[in-house]
Backbone as a ProteinNet text record, in pm:
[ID]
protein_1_A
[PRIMARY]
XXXXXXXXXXXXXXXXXXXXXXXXXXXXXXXXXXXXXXXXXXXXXXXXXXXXXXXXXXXXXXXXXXXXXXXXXXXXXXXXXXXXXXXXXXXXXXXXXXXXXXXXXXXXXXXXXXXXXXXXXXXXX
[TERTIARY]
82	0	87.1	208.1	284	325.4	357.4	423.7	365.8	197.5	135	107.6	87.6	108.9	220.8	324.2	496.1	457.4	422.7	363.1	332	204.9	67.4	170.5	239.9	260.4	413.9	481	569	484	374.8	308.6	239.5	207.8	173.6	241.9	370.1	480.1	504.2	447.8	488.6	557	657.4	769.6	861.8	989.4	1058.8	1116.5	1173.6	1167.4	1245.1	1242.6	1338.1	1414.9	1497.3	1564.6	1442.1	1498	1401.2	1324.7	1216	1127.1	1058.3	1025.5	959	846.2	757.8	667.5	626.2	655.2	651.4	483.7	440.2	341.2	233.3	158.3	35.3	-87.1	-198.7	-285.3	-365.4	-419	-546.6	-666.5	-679.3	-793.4	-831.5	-711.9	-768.6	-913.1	-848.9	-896.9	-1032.9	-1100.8	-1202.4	-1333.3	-1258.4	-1387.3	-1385.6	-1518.6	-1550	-1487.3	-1443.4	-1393	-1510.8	-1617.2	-1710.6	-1798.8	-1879.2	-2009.1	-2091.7	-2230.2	-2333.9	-2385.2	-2416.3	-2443.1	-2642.4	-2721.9	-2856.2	-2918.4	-2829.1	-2857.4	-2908.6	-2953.7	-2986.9	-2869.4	-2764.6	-2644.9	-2650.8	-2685	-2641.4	-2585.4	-2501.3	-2422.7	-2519	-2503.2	-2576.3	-2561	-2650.7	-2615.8	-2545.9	-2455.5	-2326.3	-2435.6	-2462	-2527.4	-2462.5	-2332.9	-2225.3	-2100.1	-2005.9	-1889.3	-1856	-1812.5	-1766.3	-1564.5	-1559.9	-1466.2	-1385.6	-1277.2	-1250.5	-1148.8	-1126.8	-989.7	-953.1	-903	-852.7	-797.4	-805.7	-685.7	-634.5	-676.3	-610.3	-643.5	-574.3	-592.7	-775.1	-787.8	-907.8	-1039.1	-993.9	-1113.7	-1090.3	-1045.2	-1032.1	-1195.2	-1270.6	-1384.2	-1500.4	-1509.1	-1532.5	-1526.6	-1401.2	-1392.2	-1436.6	-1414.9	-1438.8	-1573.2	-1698.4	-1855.4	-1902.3	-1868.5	-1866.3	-1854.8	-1741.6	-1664.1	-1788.2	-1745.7	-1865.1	-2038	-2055.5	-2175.5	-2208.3	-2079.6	-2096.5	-2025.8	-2025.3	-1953.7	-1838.8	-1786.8	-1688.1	-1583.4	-1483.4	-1424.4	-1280.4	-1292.2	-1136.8	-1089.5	-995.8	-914.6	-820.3	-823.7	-736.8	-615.4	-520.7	-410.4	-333.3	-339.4	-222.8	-241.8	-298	-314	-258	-233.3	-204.8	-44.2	22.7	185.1	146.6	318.9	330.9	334.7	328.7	332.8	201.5	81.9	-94.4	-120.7	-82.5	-104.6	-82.6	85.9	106.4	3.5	-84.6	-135.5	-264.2	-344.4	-452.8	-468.8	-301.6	-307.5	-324.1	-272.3	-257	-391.2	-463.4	-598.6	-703.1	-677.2	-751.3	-710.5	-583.5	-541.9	-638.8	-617.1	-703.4	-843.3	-899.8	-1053.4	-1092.2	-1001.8	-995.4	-972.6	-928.1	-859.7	-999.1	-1025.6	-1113.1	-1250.2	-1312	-1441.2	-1466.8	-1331.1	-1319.7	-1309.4	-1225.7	-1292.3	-1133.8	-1113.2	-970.6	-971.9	-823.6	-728.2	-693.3	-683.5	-615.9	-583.5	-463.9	-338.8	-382.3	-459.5	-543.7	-374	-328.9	-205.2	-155.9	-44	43.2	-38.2	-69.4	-157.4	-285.4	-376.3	-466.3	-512.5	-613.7	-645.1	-806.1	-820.9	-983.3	-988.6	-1107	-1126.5	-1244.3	-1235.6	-1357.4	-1422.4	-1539.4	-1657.3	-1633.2	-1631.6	-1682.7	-1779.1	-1798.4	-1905.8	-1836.5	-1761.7	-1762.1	-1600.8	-1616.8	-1523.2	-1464.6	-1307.7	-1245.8	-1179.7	-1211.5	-1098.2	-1022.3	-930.9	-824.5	-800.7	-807.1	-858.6	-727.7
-118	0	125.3	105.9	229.6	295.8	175.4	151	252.7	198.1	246.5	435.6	506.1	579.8	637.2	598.3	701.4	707.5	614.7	590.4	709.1	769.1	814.1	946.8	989.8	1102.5	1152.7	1066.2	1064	1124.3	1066.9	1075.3	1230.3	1264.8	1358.2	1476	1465.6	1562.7	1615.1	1511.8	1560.2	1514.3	1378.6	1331.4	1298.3	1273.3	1234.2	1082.8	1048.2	911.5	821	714.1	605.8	551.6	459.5	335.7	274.1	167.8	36.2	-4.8	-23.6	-87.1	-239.4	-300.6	-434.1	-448.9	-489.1	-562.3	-674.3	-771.6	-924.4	-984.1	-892.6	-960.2	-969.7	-1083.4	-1111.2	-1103.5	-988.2	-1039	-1108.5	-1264.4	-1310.5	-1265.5	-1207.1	-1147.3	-1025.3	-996.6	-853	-934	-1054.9	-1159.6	-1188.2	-1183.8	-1203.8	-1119.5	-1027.6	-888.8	-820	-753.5	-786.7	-637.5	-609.8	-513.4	-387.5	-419.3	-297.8	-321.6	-200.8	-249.7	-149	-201	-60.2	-39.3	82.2	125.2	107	124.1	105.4	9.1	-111	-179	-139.8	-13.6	-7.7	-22.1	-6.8	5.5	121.2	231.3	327.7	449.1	527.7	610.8	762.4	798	894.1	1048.7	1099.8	1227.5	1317.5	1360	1519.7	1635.2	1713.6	1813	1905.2	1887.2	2012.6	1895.9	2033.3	1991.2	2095.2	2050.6	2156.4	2193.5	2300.5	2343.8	2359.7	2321.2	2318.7	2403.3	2504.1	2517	2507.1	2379.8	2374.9	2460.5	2504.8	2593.5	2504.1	2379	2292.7	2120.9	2038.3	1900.4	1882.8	1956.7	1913.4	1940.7	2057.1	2006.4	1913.8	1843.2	1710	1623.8	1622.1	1612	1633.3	1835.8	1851.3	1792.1	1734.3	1683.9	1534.9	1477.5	1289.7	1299.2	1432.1	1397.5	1412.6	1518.3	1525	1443.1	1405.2	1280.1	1123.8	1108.6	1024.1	996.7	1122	1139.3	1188.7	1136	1097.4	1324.1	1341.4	1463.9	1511.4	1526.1	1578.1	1693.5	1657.8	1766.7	1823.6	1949	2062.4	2051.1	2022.9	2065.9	2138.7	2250.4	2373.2	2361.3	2336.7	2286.2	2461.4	2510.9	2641.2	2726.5	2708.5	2870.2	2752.8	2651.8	2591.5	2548.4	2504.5	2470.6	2335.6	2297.8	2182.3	2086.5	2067.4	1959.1	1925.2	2024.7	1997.4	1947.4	2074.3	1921.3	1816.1	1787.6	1660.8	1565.2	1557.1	1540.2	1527.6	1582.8	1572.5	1510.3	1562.6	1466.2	1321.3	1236.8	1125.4	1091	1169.9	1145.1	1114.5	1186.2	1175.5	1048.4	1034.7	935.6	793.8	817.7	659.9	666.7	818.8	776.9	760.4	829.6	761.5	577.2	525.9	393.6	375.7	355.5	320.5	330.9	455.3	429.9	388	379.2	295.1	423.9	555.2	713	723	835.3	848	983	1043.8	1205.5	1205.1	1341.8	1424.9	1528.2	1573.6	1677	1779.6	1913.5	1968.1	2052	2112.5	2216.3	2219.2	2289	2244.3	2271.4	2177.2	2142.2	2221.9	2181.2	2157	2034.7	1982.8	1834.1	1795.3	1724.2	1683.4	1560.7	1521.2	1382.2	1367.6	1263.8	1207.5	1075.8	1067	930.1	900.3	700.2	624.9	698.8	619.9	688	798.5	869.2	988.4	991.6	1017.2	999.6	1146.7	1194.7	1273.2	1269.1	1367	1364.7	1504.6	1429	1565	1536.9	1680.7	1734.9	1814.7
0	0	0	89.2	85.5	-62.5	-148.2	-249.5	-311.1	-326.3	-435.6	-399.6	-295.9	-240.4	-299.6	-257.4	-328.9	-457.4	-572.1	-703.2	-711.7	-643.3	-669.5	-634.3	-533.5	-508	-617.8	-638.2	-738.3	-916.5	-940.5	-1062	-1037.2	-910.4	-895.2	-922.9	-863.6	-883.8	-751.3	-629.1	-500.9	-419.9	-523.1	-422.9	-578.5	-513	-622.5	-653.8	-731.4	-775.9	-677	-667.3	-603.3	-708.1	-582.8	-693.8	-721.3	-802.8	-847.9	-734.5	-760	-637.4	-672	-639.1	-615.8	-557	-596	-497	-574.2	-512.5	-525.8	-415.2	-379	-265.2	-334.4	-320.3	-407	-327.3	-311.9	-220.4	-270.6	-190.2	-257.2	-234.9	-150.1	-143.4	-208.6	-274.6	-384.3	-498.6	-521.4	-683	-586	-517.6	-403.9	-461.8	-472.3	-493.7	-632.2	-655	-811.6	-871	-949.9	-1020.7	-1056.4	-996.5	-1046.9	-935.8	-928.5	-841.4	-823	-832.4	-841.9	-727.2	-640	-531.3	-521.7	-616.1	-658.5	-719.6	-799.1	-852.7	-989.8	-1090.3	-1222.3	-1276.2	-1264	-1389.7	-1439.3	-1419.1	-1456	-1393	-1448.6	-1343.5	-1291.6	-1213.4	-1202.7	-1299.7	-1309.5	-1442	-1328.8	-1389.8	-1387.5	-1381	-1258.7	-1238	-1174	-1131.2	-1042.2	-1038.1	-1020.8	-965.7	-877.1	-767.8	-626.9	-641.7	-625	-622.9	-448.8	-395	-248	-251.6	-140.6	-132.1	18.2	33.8	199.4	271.9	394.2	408.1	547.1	588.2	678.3	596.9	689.1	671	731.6	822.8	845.4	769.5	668.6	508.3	461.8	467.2	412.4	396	554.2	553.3	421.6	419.4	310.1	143.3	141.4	5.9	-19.1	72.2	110.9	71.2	161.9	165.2	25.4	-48.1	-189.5	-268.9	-246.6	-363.3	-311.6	-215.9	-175.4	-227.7	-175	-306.1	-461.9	-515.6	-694	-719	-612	-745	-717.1	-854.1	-894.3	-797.6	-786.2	-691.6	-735.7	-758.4	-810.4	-649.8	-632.8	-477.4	-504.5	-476.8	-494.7	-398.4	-435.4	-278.7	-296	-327.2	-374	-276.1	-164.2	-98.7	85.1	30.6	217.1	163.3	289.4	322.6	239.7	212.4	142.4	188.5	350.8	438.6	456.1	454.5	470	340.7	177.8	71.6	48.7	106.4	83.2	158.7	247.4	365.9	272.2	229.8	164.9	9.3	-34.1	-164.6	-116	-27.8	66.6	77.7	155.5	178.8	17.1	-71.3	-209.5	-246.6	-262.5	-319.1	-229.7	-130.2	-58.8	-85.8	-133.7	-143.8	-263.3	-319.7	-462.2	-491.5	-483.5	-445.1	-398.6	-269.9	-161.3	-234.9	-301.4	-398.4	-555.5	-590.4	-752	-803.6	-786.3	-900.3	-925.2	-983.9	-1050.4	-980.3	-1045.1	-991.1	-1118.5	-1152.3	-1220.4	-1187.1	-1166.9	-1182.2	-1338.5	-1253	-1331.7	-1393.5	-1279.4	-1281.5	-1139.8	-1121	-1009.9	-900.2	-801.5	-668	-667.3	-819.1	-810.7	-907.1	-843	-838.5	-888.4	-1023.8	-968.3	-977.7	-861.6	-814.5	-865.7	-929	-1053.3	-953.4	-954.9	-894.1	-1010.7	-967	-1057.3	-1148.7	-1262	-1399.2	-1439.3	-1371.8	-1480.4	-1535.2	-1643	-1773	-1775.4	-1746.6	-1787.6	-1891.3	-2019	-2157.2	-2155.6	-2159.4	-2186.7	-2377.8	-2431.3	-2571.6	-2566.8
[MASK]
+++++++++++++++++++++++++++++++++++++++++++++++++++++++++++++++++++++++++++++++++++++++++++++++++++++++++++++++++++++++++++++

C-alpha cells in the first residue's frame, strides 16, 4: 500500500523518484472482490449536475472533500493557498478515497487536483 502511495505522489509531482522498487506480494484477497459495483442496482451512473470546487486551508477540510466525492460529485481541490506539508497530507488522503471508492485524480495544474466518482469519464482534448 505504501508503495502504491509514493507511485501516486511521485506521478503527482509531489515526491521524487526512487531506486528500483519491487513488490513481489500477491494479495489473494484482492482476486475475491469484483472489479465494479453498483451502489442502486440499475447500472447506470448517475447524471453530472455540479462539480464543487474546495480550497482547503487545513488538513481538516479534508472532511469537506471525502462527503462530496462520496456522493458521486466531482471535486477541483485547490491545494495552492495551504503549506506543502498539509497538501502533501490531503493529496494522501484523495489518493485513498480515490482507491477506496473505484474514481480516478487528475493533476489539473500544479496542486490543483480533480477527483472524478466512478461513472464519470475525464478527456483531456
Amino acid at each position: 500500500m505504501a508503495n502504491t502511495m509514493r507511485k501516486m505522489a511521485t506521478y503527482l509531482g509531489l515526491a521524487e523518484e526512487s531506486g528500483p522498487e519491487y513488490d513481489d506480494y500477491h494479495d489473494p484477497d484482492a482476486d475475491a472482490y469484483p472489479d465494479h459495483y453498483d451502489d442502486d442496482g440499475d447500472g447506470e451512473a448517475p447524471a453530472l449536475t455540479q462539480i464543487v470546487t474546495i480550497q482547503p486551508r487545513t488538513y481538516n477540510d479534508a472532511l469537506s472533500v471525502g462527503r462530496h466525492f462520496r456522493n458521486g460529485v466531482p471535486v477541483i481541490m485547490d491545494l495552492t493557498g495551504i503549506p506543502d506539508e498539509d497538501a502533501k497530507r490531503l493529496v494522501d488522503f484523495a489518493a485513498g478515497l480515490i482507491f477506496g471508492c473505484r474514481g480516478g485524480i487528475e493533476r489539473v495544474a500544479s496542486k490543483v487536483f480533480l477527483l472524478s466518482p466512478p461513472g464519470v469519464e475525464v478527456r483531456n482534448t
